[in-house]
C-alpha positions in Angstrom: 21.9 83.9 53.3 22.7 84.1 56.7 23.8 80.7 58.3 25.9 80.4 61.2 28.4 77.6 61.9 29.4 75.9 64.8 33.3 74.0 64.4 33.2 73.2 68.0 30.7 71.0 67.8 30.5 67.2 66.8 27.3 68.1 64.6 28.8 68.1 60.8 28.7 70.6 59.1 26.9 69.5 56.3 23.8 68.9 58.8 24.1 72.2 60.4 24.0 73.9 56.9 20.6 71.7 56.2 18.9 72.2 59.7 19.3 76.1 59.6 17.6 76.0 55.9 14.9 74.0 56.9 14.1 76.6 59.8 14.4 79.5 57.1 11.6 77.7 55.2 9.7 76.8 58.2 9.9 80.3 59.5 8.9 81.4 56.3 12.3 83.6 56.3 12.6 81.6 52.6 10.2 80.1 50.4 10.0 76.3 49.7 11.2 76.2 46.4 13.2 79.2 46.2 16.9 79.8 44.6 19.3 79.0 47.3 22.7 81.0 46.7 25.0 78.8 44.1 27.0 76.2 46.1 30.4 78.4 45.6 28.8 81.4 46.9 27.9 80.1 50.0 31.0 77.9 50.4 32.5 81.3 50.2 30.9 83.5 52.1 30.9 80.5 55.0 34.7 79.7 54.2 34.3 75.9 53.9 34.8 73.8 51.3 31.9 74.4 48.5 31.2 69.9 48.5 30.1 70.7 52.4 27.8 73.0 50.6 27.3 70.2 47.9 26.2 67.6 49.9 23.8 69.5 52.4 22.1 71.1 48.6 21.3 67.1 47.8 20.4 65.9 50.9 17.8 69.1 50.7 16.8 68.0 47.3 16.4 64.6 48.2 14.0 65.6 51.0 12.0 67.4 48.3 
């Protein structure tokens, strides 16, 4: 999944993770309800710490 990060900014990570995944579902780039790459995957592949990835999966969740 491609999601860029920004360190430089004040924005958390966490919410830049959950914004750019909402656009992808919004653009139609990923389908609500779709897999979303395991949490150590992406934690990985963005090389941050996989309960960043964690917490934005929840929040997502928690939004439906």
């Amino acid at each position: 999944m491609d999601i860029t990060l920004d360190f430089r900014t004040r924005r958390p990570i966490c919410e830049q993770i959950q914004e750019q995944i909402r656009e992808k579902i919004r653009g139609k780039q990923l389908q609500a309800g779709s897999q979303l790459p395991a949490v150590r995957e992406l934690a990985a592949a963005l090389q941050i710490n996989f309960n960043t990835v964690a917490r934005a999966y929840r929040e997502l969740d928690r939004e439906g």
